[in-house]
C-alpha positions in Angstrom: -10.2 1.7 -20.1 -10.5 2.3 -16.4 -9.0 -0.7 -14.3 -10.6 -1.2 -10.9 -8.0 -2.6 -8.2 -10.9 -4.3 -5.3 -10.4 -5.0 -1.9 -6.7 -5.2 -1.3 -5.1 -3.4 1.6 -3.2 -0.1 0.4 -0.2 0.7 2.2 1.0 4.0 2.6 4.5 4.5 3.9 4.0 7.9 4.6 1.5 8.1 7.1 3.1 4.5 8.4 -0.8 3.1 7.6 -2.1 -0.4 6.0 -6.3 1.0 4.9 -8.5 -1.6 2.9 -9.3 0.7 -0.1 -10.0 0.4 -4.1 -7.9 1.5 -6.4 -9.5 3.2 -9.6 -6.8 3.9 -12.1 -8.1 5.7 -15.2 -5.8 7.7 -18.0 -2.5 6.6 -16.4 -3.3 8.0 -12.9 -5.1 6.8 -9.6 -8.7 8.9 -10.0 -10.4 7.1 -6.5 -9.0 5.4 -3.9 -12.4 4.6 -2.1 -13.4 1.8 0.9 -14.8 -0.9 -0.6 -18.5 -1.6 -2.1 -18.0 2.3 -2.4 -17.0 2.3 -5.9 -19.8 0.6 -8.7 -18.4 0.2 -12.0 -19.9 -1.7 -14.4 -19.6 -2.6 -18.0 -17.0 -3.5 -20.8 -14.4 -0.5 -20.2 -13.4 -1.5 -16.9 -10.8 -4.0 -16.0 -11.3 -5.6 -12.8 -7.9 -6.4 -10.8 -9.1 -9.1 -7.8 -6.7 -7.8 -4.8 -8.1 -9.7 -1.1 -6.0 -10.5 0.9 -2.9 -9.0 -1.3 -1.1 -5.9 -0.3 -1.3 -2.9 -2.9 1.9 -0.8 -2.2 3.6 2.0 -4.1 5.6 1.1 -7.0 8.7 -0.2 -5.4 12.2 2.8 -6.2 15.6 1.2 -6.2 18.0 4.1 -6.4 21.2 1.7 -7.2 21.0 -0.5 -9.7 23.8 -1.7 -12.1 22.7 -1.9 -15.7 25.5 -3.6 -18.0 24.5 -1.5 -21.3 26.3 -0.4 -23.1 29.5 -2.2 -23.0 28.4 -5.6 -21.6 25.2 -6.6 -22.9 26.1 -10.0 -22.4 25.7 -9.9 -18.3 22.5 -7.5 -18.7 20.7 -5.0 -21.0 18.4 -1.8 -19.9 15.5 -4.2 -21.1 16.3 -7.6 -18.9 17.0 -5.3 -16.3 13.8 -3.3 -16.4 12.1 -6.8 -16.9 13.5 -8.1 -13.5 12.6 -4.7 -12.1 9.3 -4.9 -12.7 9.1 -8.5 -12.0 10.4 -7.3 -8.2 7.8 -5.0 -7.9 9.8 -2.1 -8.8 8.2 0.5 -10.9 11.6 3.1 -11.0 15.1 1.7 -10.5 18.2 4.1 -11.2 21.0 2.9 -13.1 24.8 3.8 -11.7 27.3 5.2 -14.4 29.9 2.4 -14.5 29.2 1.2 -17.9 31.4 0.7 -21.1 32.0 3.9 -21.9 30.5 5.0 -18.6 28.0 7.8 -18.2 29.8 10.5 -18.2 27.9 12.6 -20.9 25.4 13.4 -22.8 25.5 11.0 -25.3 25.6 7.9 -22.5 22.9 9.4 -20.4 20.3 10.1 -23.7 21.4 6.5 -25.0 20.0 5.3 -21.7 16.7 6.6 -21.5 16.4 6.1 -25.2 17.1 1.9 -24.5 14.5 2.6 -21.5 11.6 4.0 -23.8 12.4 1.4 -26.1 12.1 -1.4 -23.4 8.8 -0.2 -22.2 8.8 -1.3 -18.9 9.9 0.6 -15.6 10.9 4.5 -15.4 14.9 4.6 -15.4 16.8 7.2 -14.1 20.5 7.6 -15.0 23.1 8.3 -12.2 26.1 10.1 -14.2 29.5 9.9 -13.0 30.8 12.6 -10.4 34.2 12.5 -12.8 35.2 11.7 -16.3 35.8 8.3 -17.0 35.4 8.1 -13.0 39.3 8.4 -13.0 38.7 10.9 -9.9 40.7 13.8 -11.9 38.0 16.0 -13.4 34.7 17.0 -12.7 32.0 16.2 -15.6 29.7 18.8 -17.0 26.9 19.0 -14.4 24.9 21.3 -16.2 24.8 19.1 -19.4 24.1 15.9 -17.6 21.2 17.5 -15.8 19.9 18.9 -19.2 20.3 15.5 -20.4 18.4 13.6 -17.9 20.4 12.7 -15.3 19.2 13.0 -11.5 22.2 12.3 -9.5 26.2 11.5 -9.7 28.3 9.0 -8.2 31.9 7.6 -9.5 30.0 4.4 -7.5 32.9 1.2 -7.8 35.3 4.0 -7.8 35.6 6.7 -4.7 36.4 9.6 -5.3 39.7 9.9 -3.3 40.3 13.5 -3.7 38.6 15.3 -1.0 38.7 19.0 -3.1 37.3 17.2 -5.7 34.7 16.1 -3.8 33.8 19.0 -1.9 33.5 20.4 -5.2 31.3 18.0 -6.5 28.8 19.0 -3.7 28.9 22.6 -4.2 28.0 21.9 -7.9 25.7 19.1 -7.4 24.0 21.3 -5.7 23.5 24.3 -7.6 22.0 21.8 -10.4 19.7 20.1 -8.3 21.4 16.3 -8.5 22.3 14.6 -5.5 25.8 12.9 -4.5 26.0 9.3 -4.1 29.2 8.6 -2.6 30.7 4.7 -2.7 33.1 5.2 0.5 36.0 2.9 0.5 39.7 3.7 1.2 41.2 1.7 -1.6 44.7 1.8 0.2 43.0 0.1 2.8 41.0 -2.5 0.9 43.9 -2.7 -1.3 43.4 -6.5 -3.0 41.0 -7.9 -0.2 38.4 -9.9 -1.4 36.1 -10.5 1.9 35.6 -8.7 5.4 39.1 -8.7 7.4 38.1 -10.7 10.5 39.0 -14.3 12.1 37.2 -15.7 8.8 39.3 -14.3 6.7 42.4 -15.1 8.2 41.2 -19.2 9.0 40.5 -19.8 4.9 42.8 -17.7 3.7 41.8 -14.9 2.1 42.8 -11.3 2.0 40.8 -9.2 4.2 39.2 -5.6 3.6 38.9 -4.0 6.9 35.6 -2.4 8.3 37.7 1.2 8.5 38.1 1.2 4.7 34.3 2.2 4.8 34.3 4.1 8.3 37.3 6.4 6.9 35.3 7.7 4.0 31.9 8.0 5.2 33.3 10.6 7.9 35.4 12.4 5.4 32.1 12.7 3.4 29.8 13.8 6.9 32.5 16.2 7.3 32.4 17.7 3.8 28.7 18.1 3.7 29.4 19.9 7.4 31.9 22.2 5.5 29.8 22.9 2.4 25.9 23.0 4.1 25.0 20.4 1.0 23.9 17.1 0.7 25.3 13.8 0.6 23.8 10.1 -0.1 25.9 7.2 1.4 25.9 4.2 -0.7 25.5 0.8 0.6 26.2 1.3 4.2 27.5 -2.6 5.8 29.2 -1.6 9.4 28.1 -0.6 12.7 30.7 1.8 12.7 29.3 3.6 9.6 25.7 3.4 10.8 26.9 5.3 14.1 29.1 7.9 12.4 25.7 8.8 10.3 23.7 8.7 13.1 25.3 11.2 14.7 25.6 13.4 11.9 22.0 14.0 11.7 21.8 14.5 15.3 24.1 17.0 14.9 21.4 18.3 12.0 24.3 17.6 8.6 22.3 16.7 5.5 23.5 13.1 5.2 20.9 10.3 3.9 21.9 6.6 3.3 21.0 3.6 2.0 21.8 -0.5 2.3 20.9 -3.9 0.4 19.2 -6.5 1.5 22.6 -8.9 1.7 23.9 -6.5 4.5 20.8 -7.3 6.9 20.7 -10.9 5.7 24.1 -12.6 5.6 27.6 -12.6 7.1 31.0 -13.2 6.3 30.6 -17.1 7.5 28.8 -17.1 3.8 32.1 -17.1 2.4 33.1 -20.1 4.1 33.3 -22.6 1.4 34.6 -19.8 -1.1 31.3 -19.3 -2.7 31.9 -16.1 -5.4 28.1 -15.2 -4.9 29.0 -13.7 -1.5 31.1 -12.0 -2.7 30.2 -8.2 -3.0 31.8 -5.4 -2.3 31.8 -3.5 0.4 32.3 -7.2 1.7 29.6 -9.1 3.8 30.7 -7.9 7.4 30.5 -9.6 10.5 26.7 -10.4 12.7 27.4 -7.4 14.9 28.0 -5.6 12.0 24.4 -7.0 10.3 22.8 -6.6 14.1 23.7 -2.7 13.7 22.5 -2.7 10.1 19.0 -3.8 11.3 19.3 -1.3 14.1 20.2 1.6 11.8 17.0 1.0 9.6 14.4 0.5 12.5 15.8 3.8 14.0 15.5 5.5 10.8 19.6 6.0 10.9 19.7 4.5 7.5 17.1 5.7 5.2 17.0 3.3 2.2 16.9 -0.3 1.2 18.8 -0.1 -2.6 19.7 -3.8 -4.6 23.0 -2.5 -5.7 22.0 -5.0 -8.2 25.2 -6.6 -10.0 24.9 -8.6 -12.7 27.9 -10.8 -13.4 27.9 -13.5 -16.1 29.5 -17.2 -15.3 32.3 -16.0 -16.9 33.1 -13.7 -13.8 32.1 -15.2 -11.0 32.7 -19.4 -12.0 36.5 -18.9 -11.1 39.1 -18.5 -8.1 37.3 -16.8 -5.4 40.0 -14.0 -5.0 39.5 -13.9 -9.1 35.8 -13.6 -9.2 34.5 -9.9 -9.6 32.4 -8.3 -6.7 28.6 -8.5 -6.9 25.1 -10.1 -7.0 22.0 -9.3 -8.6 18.6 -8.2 -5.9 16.0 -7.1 -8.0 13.9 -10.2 -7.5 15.0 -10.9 -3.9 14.9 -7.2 -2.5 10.8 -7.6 -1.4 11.1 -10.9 -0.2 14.5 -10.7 2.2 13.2 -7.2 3.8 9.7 -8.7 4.4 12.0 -10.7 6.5 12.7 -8.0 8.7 8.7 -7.5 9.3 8.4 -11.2 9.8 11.3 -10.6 12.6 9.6 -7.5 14.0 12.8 -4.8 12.9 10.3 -3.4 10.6 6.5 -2.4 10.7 5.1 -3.1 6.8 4.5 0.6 6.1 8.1 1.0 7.0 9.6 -1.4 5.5 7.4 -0.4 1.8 8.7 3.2 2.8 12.3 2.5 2.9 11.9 0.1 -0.7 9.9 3.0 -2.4 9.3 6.4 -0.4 13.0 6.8 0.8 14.8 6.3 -2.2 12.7 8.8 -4.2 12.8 11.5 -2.1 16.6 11.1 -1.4 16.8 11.5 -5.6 14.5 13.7 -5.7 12.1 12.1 -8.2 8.9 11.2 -8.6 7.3 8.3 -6.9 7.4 6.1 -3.6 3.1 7.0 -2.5 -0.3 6.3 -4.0 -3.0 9.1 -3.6 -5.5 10.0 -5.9 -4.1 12.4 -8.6 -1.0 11.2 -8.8 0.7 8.3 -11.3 -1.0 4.9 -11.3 3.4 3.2 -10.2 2.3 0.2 -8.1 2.2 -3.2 -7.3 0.3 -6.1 -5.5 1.9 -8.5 -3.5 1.3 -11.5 -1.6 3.4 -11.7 1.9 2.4 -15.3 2.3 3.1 -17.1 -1.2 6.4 -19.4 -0.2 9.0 -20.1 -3.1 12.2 -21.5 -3.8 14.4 -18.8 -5.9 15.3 -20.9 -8.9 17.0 -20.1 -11.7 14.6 -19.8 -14.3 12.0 -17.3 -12.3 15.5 -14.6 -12.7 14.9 -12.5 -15.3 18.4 -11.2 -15.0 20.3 -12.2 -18.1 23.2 -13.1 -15.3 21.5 -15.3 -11.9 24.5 -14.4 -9.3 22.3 -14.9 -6.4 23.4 -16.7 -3.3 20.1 -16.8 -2.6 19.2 -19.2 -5.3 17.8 -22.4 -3.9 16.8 -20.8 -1.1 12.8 -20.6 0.2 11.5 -17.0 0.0 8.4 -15.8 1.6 6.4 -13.0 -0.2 6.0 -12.3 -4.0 5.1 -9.8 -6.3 1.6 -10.4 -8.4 0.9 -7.6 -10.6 3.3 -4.5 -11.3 1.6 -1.0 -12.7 3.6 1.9 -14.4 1.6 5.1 -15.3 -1.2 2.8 -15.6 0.5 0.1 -17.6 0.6 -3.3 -16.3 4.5 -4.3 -16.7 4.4 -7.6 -14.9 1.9 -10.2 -14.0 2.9 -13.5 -12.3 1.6 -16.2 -14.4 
């Protein structure tokens, strides 16, 4: 069967460039990409995809995702999550390590990617845990998780406090070809702080987590991949501190990459107001200069990536005391729409902002993925920028629907998701 993708506009976030162009997908992979009227197929063994006036972008890449299996099935499973992946326009997401038992060998990583063939959906890429039990003690077996299928550690929820450790951690990481993703918070800083330390915080009552509790770590991590000449991924980046201590480390040429979500660019901490648990995530919603720098770092290229860090939390953990409720939303479904956003506002050309939702979080893991060209695999998706919504809760495909952003009117959708070939999603 050969399907033949007509007249949408093909966006390529390398080259920055928006081309009208068919698609011609045959054995899994993209065989032509040709203007259009080019291209004549005819008869029963082609599959006709109408695409005017639709974009058709590379297969969206979120490199951090929370998937609840195993251990809590009940908030999410590999399959509802790959299901709401695909659904987003995602065709790869990869999954952090802070599951029940979290992945911190081979067994846990080849259970994974056995739950993702099972689920038949998107391509899933375990993140293994820089230590065992992500206790921060003891290294894991790098060479074992690679083996197994893992392409990159982080301890993420839990930072990895001890600095030899870490600079370890990069040395080896190295050596094995998996990349660092480091969750920099200062945990005697945060301490029990729920929300962003600020006037807010102090007016309704709640503890506060100060903006240095993530400014301390991410230069103790710039500085240790100065010391060791190896790489290190920040995870999501939410102050304009941060985004200027990264900057200048890769003026100064230090192999730093980094990443944010879309509730960093999008909301404050005057979300809180009213104790809503949604909003609350950790690192906490900062202040509007600190969003303001956020949308600064990504249009300068400071910050590389747009990630979900996509949380799923059932009623159970969020339907309680706001300084009870556990950190977290879910941002598969919402990741497209809030960044088209930043288009909308002018922050973001398209091609840039599909490059930092695909290209930049594959080549920062090292995977496959993020660009259409003709040879390579048929991972994309259509979308419509103009289709207008209201996120409600039945159109989650999350088992958990901890969105703040539910009720809210979202502008841009995903039609059609492809992987290897494969359609995975189709909006009814």
């Amino acid at each position: 069967m050969i399907t033949w993708i007509r007249g949408g506009d093909l966006v390529d976030p390398v080259n920055e460039t928006v081309e009208q162009l068919d698609v011609v997908v045959e054995k899994g992979k993209i065989s032509k990409m040709l203007p259009p009227g080019v291209f004549q197929g005819n008869g029963s063994g082609i599959k006709r995809v109408e695409a005017s006036g639709k974009m058709v972008i590379p297969g969206l890449v979120d490199m951090h995702v929370h998937l609840r299996e195993p251990g809590h099935e009940y908030k999410e499973t590999i399959a509802s999550g790959a299901r709401a992946a695909a659904a987003g326009g995602y065709t790869a997401i990869a999954c952090m390590p802070n599951t029940v038992p979290p992945n911190d060998c081979r067994a846990v990583t080849e259970f994974i990617l056995e739950q993702a063939e099972r689920a038949r959906s998107v391509r899933v890429y375990p993140i293994a845990a820089i230590s065992k039990g992500q206790d921060g003690e003891t290294l894991t077996d790098f060479g074992e998780l690679r083996e197994a299928g893992a392409v990159g550690l982080s301890d993420d929820g839990f930072p990895v406090v001890n600095s030899e450790l870490m600079r370890r951690a990069l040395e080896y990481a190295s050596f094995y070809g998996l990349r660092v993703i480091s969750h920099c918070e200062d945990r005697s800083l945060s301490g029990d702080g729920v929300m962003h330390e600020g006037g807010i915080s102090t007016r309704i009552g709640l503890a506060g987590i100060p903006d240095a509790s993530e400014d301390i770590m991410v230069y103790r991590e710039i500085a240790l991949a100065r010391l060791t000449g190896r790489h290190v991924h920040i995870a999501h980046v939410s102050t304009a501190a941060s985004v200027d201590l990264i900057r200048r480390a890769k003026e100064d040429g230090i192999r730093v990459t980094a990443e944010t979500a879309p509730h960093y660019f999008t909301l404050d901490h005057r979300r809180v107001i009213g104790y809503d648990t949604l909003a609350k995530v950790n690192p906490p919603l900062r202040t509007p200069e600190d969003v303001e720098a956020i949308k600064t770092g990504l249009r300068e290229g400071v910050i590389d990536a747009i990630a979900t860090d996509h949380a799923p939390h059932s009623s159970l953990e969020k339907d309680l005391e706001f300084d009870r409720a556990a950190f977290g939303m879910i941002g598969l479904q919402t990741a497209l729409p809030l960044t088209l956003q930043l288009v909308r506002d002018g922050v973001l050309g398209l091609a840039q902002a599909i490059g930092k939702l695909s290209w930049a979080g594959a080549t920062a893991l090292g995977i496959p993925g993020g660009r259409l060209m003709e040879g390579g695999s048929a991972d994309l998706a259509i979308i419509d920028l103009n289709y207008e919504y209201p996120l409600e809760t039945d159109r989650i495909l999350s088992k958990s629907k901890n969105s703040p952003f539910i009720g809210q009117v979202l502008k841009g959708i995903t039609e059609l998701t492809m992987v290897g070939g494969k359609i995975v999603w189709e909006k009814a």
